[in-house]
N, C-alpha and C positions, 0 to 999 in steps of 0.2 A: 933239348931246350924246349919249353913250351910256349906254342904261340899265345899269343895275347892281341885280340881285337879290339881296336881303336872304336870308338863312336865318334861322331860329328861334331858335339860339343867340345871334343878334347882338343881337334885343328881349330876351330873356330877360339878357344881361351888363345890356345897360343899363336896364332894368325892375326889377332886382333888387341893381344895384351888387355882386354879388359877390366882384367881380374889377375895381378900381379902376382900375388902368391902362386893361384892358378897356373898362371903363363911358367913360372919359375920351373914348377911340378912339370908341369907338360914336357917342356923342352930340357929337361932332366933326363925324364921316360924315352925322348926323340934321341936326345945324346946317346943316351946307353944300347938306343936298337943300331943308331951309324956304328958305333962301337962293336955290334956282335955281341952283346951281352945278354940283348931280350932279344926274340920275334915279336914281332908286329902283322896283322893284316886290317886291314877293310876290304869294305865291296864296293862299287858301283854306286851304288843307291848311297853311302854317305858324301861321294862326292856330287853327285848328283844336289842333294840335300844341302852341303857346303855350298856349293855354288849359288844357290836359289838365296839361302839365307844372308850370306854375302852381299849378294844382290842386291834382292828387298830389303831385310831387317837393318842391315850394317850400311846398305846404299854407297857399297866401295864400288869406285867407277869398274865396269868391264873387263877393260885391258890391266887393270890390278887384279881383279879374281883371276883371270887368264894366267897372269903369272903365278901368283900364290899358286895353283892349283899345279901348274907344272913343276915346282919344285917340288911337291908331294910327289906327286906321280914320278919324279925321279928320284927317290930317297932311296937310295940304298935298303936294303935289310927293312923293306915296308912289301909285304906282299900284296897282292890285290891281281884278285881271280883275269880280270879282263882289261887291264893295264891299259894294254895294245890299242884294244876300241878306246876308252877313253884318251889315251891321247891322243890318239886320230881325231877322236869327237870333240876334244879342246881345239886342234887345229882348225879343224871346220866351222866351229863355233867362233872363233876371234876372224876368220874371214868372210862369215854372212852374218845376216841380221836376221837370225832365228834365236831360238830358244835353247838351251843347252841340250834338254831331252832330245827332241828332235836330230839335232846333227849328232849324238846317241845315236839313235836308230839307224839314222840312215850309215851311219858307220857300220850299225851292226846288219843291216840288211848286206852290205858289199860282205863283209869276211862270212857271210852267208850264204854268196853269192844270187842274192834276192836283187831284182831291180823296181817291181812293182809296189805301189802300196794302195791301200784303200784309206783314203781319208780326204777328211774337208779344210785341212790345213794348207792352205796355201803356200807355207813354208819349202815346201819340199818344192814345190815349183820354180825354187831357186837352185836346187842340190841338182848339178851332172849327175848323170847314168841314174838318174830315178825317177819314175813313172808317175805320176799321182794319178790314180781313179778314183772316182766316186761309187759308190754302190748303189 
């Protein structure tokens, strides 16, 4: 069976129904991968992207993209490279007041086994077991 990658606007039609037809298509496509009929993958970076867009453009409170986004990340027959980080980095991200990138990294710094980081984001000055330095 051949995989087939999702883009960002494809969750975002059907996470948001803005476009009915759209949404209809979409979760057709979602049906038939829970089914085993197609693969699916994304990466990182379109949820990364979903989440921002969410955010800003669509202005769905927090704790709603939080969820949306975990039921993706548990979907069945939906590949995606670094799963594991991202829901940790969902986890992280609905219990501080950062930025979704950020509690990213600093996920990915741990399964890294990295503790240090160089920057000027205050951010991480809230994340256990992480260092923040300045350069």
């Amino acid at each position: 069976m051949e995989n087939k990658f999702v883009d960002t606007n494809i969750f975002l039609r059907y996470l948001t129904k803005d476009n009915l037809s759209k949404y209809d298509r979409c979760r057709e496509m979602f049906k038939r991968a829970l089914e085993g009929e197609i693969a699916i993958s994304t990466s990182g970076m379109v949820i990364a992207e979903l989440i921002w867009t969410l955010l800003s453009y669509y202005k769905v409170p927090k704790a709603e993209v939080i969820e949306k986004v975990s039921v993706i990340l548990g979907t069945e027959n939906l590949f995606i490279p670094d799963k594991d980080v991202l829901a940790d980095a969902l986890v992280l991200y609905a219990r501080k007041n950062i930025d979704f990138i950020d509690a990213y990294n600093a996920v990915f710094m741990k399964y890294q086994g990295l503790r240090e980081i160089y920057s000027y984001d205050e951010d991480f000055e809230t994340i256990e077991d992480i260092e923040r330095k300045k350069p």
